[in-house]
C-alpha positions as CSV (number, residue, x, y, z in Angstrom):
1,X,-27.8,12.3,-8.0
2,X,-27.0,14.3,-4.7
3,X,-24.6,11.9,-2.7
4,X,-26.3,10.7,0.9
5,X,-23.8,11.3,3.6
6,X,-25.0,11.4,6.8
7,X,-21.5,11.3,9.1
8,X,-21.7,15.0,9.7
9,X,-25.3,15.1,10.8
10,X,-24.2,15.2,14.5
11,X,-23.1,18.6,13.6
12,X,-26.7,20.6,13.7
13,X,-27.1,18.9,17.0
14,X,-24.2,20.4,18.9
15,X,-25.6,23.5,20.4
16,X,-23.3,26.6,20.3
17,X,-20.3,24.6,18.3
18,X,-19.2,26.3,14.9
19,X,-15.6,25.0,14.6
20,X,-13.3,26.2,12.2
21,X,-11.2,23.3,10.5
22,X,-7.9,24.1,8.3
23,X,-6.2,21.0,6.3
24,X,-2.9,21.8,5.3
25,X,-0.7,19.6,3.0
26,X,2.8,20.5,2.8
27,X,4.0,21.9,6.1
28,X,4.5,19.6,9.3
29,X,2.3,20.5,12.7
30,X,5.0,22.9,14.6
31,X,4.7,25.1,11.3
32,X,1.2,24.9,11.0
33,X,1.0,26.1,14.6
34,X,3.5,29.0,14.3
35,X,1.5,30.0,11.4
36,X,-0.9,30.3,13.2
37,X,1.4,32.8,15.6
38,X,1.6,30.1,18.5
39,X,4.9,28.3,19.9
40,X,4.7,24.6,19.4
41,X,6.9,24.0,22.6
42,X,3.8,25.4,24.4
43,X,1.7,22.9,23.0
44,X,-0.8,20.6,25.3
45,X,-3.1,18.1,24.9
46,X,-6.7,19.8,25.4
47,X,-10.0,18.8,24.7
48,X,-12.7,21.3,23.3
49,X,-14.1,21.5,26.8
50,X,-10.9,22.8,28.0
51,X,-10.6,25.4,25.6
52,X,-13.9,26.7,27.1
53,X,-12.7,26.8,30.2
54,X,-9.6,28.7,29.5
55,X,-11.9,31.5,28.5
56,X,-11.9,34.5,30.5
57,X,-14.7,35.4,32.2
58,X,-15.0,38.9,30.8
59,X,-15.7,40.3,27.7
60,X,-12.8,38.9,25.6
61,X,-11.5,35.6,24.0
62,X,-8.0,33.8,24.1
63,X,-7.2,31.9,20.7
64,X,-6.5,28.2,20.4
65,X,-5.3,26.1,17.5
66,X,-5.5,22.2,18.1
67,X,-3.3,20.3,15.8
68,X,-3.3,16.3,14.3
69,X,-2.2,14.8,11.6
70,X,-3.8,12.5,9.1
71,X,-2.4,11.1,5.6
72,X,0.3,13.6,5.5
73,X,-2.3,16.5,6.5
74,X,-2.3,18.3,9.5
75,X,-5.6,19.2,10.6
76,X,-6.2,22.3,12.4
77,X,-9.3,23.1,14.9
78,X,-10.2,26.5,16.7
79,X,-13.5,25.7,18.5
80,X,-12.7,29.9,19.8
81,X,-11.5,32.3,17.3
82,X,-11.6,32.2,13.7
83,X,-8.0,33.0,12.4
84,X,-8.4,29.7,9.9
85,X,-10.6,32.1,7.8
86,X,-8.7,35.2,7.2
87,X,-7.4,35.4,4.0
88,X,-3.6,36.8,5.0
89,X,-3.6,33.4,7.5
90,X,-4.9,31.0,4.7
91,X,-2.3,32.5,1.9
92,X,0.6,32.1,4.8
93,X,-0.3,28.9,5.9
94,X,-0.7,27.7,2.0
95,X,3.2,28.3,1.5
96,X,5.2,25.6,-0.2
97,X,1.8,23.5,-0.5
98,X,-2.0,24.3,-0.3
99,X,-4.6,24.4,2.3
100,X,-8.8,24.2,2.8
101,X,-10.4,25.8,5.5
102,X,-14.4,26.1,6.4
103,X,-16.4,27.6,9.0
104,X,-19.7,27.0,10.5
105,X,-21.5,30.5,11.3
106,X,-23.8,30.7,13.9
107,X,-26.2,32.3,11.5
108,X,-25.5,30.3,8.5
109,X,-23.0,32.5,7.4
110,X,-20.4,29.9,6.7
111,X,-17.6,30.0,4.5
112,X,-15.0,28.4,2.6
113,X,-11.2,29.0,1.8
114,X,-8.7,27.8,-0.6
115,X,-5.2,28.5,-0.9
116,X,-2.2,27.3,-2.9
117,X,1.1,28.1,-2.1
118,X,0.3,31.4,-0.8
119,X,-2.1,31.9,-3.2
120,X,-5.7,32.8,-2.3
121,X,-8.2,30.6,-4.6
122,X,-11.6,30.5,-3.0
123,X,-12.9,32.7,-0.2
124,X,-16.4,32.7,-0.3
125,X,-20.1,32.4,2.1
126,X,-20.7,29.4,-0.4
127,X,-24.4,28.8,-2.0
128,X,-24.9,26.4,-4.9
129,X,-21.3,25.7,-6.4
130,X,-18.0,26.9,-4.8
131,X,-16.3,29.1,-7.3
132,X,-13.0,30.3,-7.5
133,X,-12.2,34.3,-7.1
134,X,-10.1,34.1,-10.8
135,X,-13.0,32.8,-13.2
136,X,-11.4,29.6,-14.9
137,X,-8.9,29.5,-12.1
138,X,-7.5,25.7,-13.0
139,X,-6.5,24.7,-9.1
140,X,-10.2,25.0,-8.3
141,X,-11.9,21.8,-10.1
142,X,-15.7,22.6,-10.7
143,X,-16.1,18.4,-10.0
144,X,-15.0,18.4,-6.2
145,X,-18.5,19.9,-5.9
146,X,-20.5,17.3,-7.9
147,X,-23.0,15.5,-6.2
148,X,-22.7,17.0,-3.0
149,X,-24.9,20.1,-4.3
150,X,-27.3,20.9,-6.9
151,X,-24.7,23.0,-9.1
152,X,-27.6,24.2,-11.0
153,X,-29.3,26.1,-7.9
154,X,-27.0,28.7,-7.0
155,X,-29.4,29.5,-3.7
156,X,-28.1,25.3,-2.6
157,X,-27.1,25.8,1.5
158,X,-23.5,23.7,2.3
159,X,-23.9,23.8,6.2
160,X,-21.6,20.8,7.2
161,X,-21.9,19.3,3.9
162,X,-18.6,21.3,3.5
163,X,-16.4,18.5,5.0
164,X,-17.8,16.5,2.3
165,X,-16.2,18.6,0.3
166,X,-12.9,19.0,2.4
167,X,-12.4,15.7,2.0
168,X,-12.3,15.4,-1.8
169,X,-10.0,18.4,-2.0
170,X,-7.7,17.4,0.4
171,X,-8.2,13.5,0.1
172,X,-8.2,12.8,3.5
173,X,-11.2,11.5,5.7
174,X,-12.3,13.4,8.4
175,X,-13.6,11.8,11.9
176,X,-16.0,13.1,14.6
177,X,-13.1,11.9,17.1
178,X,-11.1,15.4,15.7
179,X,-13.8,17.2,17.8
180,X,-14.0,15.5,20.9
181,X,-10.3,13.2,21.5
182,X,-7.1,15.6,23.2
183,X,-5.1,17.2,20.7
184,X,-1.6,19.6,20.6
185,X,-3.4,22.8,21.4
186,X,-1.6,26.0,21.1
187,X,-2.6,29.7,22.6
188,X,-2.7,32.2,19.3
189,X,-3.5,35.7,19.1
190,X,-7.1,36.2,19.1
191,X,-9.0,36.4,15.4
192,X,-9.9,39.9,16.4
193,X,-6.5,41.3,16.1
194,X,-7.2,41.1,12.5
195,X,-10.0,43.6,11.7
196,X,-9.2,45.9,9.2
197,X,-5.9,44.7,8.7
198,X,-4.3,44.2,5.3
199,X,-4.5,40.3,6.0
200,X,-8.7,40.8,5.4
201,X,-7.4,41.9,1.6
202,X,-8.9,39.6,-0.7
203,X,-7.4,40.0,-4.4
């Protein structure tokens, strides 16, 4: 039976937001934002609204990261950019621990990361069950996904049914107040600077 969830709902009803959320276990905030290329002694507390506004006005986007913590996990937001999804990022940022990101594309194209200790696990556009890159790959447990999809359809969408599944990897609950309350925000290079870089490689 398909567990009923609806805390994310709120999601599909924020027009133009696809965030990009990173939970990292094993490294403190200030490494989680140099990770990220920022300098946590420029950090500020911003709201997503802010971000915006910091935003040039031409063609072009500056990077953010917006850090918490939360169980012993920092949580990591980019409402701009999308640096939480490149593979290079998510193997650095798994170092001495493990990390799960997601994003929400603005055409469905979401998709899901994995990484333990700078090892990439998952990297996928997920439909049906998540699977890891290695077949049989024993850090990726088949039963984080129970429930939450039909593991039998392979066609199943996620959409924000993948911070269900955040929070049974990481073990931490996630709150709408992550999207909307200040956080430590960081400038970071913009996601872009990674095209056709060696940090796309995917093993």
């Amino acid at each position: 039976m398909d567990i009923q969830d609806d805390r994310f709902d709120w999601i599909d009803e924020e027009e133009g937001f696809y965030p990009v959320l990173t939970l990292v276990e094993g490294v403190a905030e200030d490494e989680v934002i140099r990770r990220f290329g920022g300098d946590p002694r420029s950090a500020r507390l911003l709201v997503a609204d802010e971000i915006y506004d910091l935003q040039p006005g031409h063609q072009g986007h500056r990077g953010h990261v917006s850090v918490g913590t939360v169980g012993g996990v920092v949580f990591a937001l980019e409402v701009v950019g999308s640096t939480g999804a490149v593979p290079g990022v998510l193997r650095d940022m798994s170092r001495g621990g493990r990390c799960f990101g997601l994003l929400l594309g603005i055409n469905g194209d979401d998709s899901v990361q994995y990484a333990v200790d700078g090892d990439l696990v998952v990297h996928e556009e997920p439909y049906g069950p998540v699977t890891p890159l290695r077949e049989g790959d024993v850090r990726w447990n088949p039963a984080w996904c129970t429930g939450l999809v039909d593991v039998e359809d392979s066609t199943e969408f996620w959409g924000p049914k993948l911070f269900l599944l955040a929070e049974r990897v990481m073990g931490v609950t996630i709150e709408r107040s992550w999207f909307s309350r200040p956080l430590r925000t960081a400038e970071i290079p913009y996601s872009g600077i990674f095209m056709n870089t060696p940090a796309w490689d995917i093993p």
